[in-house]
C-alpha positions as MATLAB code, in Angstrom:
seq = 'XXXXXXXXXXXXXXXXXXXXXXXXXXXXXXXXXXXXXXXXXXXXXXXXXXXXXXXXXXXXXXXXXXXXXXXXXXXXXXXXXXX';
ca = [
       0.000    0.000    0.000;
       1.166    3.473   -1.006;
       0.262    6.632    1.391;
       0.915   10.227    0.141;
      -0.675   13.647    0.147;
      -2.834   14.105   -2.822;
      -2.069   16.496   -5.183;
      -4.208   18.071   -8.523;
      -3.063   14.831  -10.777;
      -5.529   12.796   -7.943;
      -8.662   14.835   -8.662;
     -10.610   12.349  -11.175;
      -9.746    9.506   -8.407;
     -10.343   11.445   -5.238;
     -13.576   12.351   -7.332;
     -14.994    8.668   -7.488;
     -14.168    7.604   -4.319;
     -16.238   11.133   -2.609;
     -18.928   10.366   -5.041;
     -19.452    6.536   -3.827;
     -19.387    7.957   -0.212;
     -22.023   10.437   -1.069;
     -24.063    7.951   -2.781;
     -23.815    5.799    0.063;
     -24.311    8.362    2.770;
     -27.165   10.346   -0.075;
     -28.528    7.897   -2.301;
     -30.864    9.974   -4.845;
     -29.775   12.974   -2.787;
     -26.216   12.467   -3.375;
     -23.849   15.786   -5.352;
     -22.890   14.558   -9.004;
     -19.701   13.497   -9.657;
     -19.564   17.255  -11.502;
     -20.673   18.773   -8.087;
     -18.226   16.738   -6.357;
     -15.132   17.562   -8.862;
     -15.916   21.454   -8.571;
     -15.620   21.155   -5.217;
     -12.738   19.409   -4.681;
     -11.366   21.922   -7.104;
     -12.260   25.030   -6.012;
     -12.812   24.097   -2.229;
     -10.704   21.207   -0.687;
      -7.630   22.305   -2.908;
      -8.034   25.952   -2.936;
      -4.613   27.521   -1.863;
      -6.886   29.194    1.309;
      -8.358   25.899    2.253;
      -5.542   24.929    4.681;
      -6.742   20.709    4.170;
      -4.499   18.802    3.127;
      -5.883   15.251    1.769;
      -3.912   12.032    2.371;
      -4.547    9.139   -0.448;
      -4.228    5.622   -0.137;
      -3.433    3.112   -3.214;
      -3.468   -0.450   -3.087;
      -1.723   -1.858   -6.467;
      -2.227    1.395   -8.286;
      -5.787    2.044   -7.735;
      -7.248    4.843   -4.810;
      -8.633    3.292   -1.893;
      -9.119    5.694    0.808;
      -8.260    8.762    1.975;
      -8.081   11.316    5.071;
      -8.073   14.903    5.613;
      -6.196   17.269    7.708;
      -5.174   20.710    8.527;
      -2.798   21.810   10.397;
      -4.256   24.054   13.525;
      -2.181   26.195   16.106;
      -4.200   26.068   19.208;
      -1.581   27.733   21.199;
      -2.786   31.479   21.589;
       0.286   33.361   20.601;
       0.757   30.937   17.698;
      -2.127   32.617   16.375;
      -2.172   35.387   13.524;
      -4.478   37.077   16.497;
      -2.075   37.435   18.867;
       1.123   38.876   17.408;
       4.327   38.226   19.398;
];
């Protein structure tokens, strides 16, 4: 098994695995895999988003992933409280 951070090359995979969640989790109520890829897109993978999206591959094919973002919940680590 392969782990690595996702990157823009992993949108059409990351994009069929979130839409078989949502249609699992949605059924008839689920996004479209269009919906889904516009999001990832302009959402998840936005330079401001701050996630970061871990994929797994077994023998070459996407089989799970995780999300993340890094937080600083320290309060002078925060932009709020300057130094």
């Amino acid at each position: 098994m392969k782990i690595a951070i996702c990157e823009v090359s992993h949108f059409p995979e990351l994009t069929t695995v979130f839409f078989e969640m949502e249609s699992y989790y949605f059924g008839r109520e689920a996004a479209s895999y269009d919906e889904i890829l516009s999001y990832l897109t302009h959402k998840v993978f936005s330079l401001y988003s701050g996630v970061t999206v871990l994929g797994a591959w077994k023998n070459g094919t996407l089989v799970g992933f995780a999300t993340f973002t890094l937080m600083f919940p320290a309060p002078r680590c925060s932009c709020k409280y300057p130094a």
